[in-house]
N, C-alpha and C positions, 0 to 999 in steps of 0.2 A: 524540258526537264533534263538535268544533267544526270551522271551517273560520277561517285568520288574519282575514279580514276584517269577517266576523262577529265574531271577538273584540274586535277593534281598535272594531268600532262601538258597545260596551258602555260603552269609557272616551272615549265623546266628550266634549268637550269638558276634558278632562283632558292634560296634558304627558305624553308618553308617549317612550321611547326602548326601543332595544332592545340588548341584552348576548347574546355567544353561550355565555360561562361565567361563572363566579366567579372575579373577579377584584379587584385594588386598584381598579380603572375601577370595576367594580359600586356600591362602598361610596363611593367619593367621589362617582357620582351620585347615591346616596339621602342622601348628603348634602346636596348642592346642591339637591338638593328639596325638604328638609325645613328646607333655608334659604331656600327665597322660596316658589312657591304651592302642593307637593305633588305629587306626581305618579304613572305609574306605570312600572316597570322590566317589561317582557316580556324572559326570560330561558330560553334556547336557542332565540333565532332572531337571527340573524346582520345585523349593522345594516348592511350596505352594500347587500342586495338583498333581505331579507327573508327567508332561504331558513331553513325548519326546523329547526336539529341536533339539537333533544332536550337533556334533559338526565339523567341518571343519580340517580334516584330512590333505589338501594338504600342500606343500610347506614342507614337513617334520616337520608337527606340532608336532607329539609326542616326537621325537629328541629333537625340540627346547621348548617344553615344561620340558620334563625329565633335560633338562642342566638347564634349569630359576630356579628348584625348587631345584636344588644340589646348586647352587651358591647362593640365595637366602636364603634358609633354611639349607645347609650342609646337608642336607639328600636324601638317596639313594631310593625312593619310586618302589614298582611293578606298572606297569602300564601295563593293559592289553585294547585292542580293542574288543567291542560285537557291534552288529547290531540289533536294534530293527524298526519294522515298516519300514523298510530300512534306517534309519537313525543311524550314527552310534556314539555310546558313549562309554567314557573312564570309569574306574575302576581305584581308584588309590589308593593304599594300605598302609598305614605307620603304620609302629611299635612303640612301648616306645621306645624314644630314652634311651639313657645311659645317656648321658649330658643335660640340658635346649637347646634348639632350641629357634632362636630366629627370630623374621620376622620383617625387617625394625627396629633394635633397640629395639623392643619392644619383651616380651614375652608373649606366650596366652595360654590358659586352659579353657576345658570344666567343666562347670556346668549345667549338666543336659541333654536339647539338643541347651545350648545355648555357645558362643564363645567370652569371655572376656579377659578383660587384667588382667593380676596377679598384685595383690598388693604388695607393699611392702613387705607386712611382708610373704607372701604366697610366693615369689621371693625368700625370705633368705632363705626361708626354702625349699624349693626345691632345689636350691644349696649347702646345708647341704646335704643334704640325696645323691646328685650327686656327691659329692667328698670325699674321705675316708678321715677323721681328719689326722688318722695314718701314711696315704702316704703323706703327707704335708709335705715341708723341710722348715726348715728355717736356721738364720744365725747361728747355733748355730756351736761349737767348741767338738773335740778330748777331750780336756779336763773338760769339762761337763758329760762326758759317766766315770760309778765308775766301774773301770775294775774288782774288785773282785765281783761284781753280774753279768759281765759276765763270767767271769770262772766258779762260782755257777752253771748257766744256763747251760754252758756247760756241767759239771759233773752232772748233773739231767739230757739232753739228752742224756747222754753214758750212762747212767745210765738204762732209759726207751727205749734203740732203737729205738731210733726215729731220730740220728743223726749220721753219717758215716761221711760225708764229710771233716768235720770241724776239725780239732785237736787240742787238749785242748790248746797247748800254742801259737797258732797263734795271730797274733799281732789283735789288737781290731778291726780298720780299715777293718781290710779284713773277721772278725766274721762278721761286723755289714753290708758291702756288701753281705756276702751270703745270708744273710738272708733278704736282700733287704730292709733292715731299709738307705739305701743309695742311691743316687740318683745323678747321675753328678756331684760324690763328695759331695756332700750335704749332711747331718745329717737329716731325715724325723721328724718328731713328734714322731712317733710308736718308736724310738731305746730314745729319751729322757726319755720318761714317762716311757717307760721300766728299761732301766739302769740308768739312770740320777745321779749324786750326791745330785741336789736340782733341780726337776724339775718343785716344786710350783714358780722359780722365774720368769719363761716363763707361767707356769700354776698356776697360784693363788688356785685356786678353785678344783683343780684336788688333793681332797683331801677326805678321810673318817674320816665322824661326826659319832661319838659311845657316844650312853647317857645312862644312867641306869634311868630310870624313875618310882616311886612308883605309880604314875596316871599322866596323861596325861598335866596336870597344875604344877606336881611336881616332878622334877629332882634331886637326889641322886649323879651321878656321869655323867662325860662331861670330853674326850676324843677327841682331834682331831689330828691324823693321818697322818704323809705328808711320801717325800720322794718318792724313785718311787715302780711301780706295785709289787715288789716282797718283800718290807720289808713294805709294807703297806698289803699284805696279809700276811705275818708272825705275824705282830702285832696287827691287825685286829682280829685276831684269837684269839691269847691270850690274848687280852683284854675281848672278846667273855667271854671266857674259866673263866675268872674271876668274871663272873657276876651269871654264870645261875652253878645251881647245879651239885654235882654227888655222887654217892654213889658207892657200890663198892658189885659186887655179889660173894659171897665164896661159893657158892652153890655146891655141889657135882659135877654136870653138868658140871660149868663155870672153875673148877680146871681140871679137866679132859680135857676141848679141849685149856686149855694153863700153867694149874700147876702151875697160879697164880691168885692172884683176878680178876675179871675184872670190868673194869672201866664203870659206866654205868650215863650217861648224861640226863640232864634235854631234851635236842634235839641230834641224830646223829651228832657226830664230821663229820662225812662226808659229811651230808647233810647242817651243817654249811659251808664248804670250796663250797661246788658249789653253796649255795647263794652269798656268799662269791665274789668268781671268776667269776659270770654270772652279779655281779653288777660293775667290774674292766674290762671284758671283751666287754659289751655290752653299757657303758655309752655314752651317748651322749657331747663327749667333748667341742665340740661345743658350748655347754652351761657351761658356764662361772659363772651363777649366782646361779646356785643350788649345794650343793656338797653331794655327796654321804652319804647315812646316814643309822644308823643303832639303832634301838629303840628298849631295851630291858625291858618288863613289868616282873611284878609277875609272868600270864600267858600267854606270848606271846612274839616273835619277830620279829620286821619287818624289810625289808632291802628296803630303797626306794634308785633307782636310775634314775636320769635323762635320760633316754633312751626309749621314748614309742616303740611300735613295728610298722614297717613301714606298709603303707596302704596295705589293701588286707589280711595281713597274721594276723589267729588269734592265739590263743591259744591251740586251738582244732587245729588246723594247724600241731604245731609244735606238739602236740601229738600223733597226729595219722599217718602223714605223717615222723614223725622223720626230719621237717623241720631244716635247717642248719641255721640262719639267722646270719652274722656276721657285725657288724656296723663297728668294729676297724679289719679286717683281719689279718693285720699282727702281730698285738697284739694276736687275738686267734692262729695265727700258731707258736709261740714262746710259749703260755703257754701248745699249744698242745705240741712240742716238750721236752719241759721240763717234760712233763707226766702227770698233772696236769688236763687238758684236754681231751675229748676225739674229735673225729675229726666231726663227725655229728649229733651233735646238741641235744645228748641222758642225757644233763645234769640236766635235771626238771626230766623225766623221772627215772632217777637213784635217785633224791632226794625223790620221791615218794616211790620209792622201798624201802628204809632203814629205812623212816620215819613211814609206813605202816610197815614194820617188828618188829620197836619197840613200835607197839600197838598204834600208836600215829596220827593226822589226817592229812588229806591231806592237801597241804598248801592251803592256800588262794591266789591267784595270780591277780592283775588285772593293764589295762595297758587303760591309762587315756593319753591324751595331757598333762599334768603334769610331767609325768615317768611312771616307771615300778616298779610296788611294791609288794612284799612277802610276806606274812604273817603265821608262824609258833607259833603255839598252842602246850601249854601243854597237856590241855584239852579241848576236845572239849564242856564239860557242864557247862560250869560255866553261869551263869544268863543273862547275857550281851549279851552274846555269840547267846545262844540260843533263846535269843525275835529279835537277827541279822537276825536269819534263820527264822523270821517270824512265831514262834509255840506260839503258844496260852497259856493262863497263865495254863490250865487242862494237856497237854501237857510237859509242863513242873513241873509240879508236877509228872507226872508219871517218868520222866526220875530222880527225884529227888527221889522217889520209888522205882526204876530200881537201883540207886545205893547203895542202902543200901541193897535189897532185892535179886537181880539177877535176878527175874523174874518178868514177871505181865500177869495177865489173862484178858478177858475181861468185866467180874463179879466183879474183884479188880479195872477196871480202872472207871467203874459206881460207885461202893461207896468209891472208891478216890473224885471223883470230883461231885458226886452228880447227873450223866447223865442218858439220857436212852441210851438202847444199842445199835440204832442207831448213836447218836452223839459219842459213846464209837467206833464204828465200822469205822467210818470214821477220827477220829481222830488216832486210831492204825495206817488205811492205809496209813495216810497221813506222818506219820513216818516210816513207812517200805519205801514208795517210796523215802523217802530224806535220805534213808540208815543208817537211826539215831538207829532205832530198827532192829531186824529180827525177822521172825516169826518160830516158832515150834510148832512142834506136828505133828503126823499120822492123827488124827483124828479132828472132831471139839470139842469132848469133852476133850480133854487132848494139846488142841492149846491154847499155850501162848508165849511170846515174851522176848527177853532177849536185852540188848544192843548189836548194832554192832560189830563184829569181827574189822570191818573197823575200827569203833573208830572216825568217823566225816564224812564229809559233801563233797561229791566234789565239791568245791564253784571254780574251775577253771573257769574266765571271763575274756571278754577282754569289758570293758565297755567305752564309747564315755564321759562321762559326766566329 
């Protein structure tokens, strides 16, 4: 025999509510559950003070409860029996479903610990996120799919081993079934946008906007982009490649590990293509109204794409965890195959690694109800930049110090700005903890500070606003 509180401590950590019978309330809350994170219903105990009633077991009530809430809701809940005070009550457990669950026509969703009906707009978008764009077929025809960017695709899988099955000259049809861009015969979404001839005529919007902008009010060059996923990241790029600098190292060093110049970029060629392909990979097609965009400044470039990150998973998620999150699947497993790709999720991670290699900051990444947006820096000190990061006008006089000089003590940063060496000591620190500075020296009399190795800011966020 159990006691409530011991029970209640078994679904820690779990949404939990209580019902004293079977009722329309019951089924609309396993609704509501099995529309956002699962939960569990305790059923015959009374939700305003906890109190026991029981519930009525005979006649094969749980039987005929378990069938009401499969037929009713389409879902398969646990349902276990405890005995408290000799009376005995249900547990009834539901998971996120896959799909919207729906009760009586209607759909429900928890806010909070209360149990309402989804709005409109909160309806679309929940069925968005429930159905993959990619796997959608519609009427479309054999001759819409441009067979020489499947043969490409092909010769880039044989290429990176990541393809056996398939042989180069099998007929389209039977390419675009293995790779499950087909469906009952149907043509999916995912095999259009991918090979398509003209896939803007189905997708208007499913297009990259490239601007050269000299300030934020004033545009130089304008760029848009169509066609499908593989010659819109081909051109993408070389549009890129035409905006932003490079220069070229003959250095004793750079002839030695290739015995010719090498080619050296305003941002990593590399780290461009997986902004690149995480903004083609991850977009939210769905949305019709925004189209992919890519803004290149003096000092900076951004890549916004309609695709926020789904609830729950942040940023810090996918870094630490090596989280995989794919919105278009079958779109990432074709640009995985082609080589392009890697398979979990290690593509921020690798842009970090190259962008940190050539002395340059980490990007700026932040993921709004708006989309998901990148942002890559020349430099991380330019003026603008660093009143961003909230440093003080003294602060930024040192780092304006710091570049001309290489180093600063704490006796230069007092008659730089006129302080005592308190305000001097807290304002150092405050730059060593945002990894703007570092510190040196053995001792405190030969301790002074130089700029970051890092070279900027890990401004990695996932912000609501």
């Amino acid at each position: 025999m159990d006691d409530l509180p011991a029970l209640l401590a078994r679904f820690e950590g779990r949404r939990i509510d209580f019902k004293e019978e079977v009722s329309s309330n019951l089924y609309k809350l396993l609704s509501a559950f099995a529309n956002t994170a699962g939960g569990t219903v305790i059923l015959g105990v009374r939700d305003r003070d906890h109190a026991v009633t029981g519930i009525d077991l005979r006649n094969n009530a749980i039987k005929v409860l378990a069938d009401s809430i499969t037929t009713r809701l389409g879902i398969h809940p646990v349902i276990d029996i405890h005995e408290i005070d000799g009376k005995h009550i249900l547990t009834i457990a539901v998971e996120q479903g896959r799909v919207p669950v729906a009760y009586d026509g209607r759909y429900y969703t928890r806010v909070g610990d209360t149990t309402r009906e989804m709005l409109p707009d909160e309806l679309r978008e929940y069925f968005q996120q429930s159905i993959e764009w990619d796997g959608i077929t519609g009427p479309y025809t054999s001759d819409q799919i441009d067979e020489e960017t499947v043969r490409r695709f092909l010769a880039l899988a044989k290429a990176a081993g990541r393809i056996t099955a398939i042989a180069p000259d099998e007929p389209i049809d039977i390419v675009l079934r293995r790779l499950d861009l087909v469906r009952d015969g149907q043509i999916r979404n995912g095999a259009l946008i991918l090979f398509g001839r003209d896939p803007q005529k189905d997708f208007p919007n499913s297009i990259i906007r490239i601007g050269r902008f000299r300030r934020a009010d004033i545009i130089i060059g304008d760029h848009e982009i169509r066609g499908n996923l593989f010659s819109q990241f081909d051109e993408a790029e070389r549009i890129i490649k035409s905006y932003i600098g490079v220069r070229y190292d003959i250095s004793e060093e750079a002839m030695q590990e290739s015995f010719q110049r090498k080619e050296v970029w305003d941002y990593p060629l590399p780290a461009i293509r997986e902004a690149l392909l995480n903004a083609l990979i991850h977009r939210d097609y769905f949305n019709n109204t925004v189209q992919t965009q890519v803004r290149i400044f003096d000092d900076h470039i951004r890549f916004h794409n309609p695709g926020r990150l789904p609830e729950g998973i942040t940023l810090e998620t996918i870094l630490k965890e090596h989280y995989s999150y794919h919105r278009n699947p079958k779109i990432a497993e074709v640009f995985y195959r082609a080589g392009f790709v890697e398979r979990y999720g290690s593509g921020i991670e690798r842009m970090i690694t190259v962008l940190n290699a050539a002395s340059l900051p980490l990007p700026a990444i932040t993921s709004t109800p708006l989309g998901f947006t990148l942002t890559m820096r020349k430099d991380p000190f330019t003026q603008e930049y660093l009143q961003e990061l909230g440093l003080n006008n003294r602060q930024i006089a040192a780092i304006s110090f710091l570049r001309v000089h290489g180093t600063i003590t704490n006796s230069q940063y007092q008659e730089l700005n006129t302080v005592a060496a308190r305000t001097a000591v807290n304002d150092l620190t405050d730059l060593v903890k945002k990894r703007i500075i570092e510190r040196r020296g053995r001792s405190r009399r030969d301790t002074h500070y130089i700029l970051s190795s890092k070279r900027g800011v890990d401004m990695l966020r996932s912000d609501d606003a």
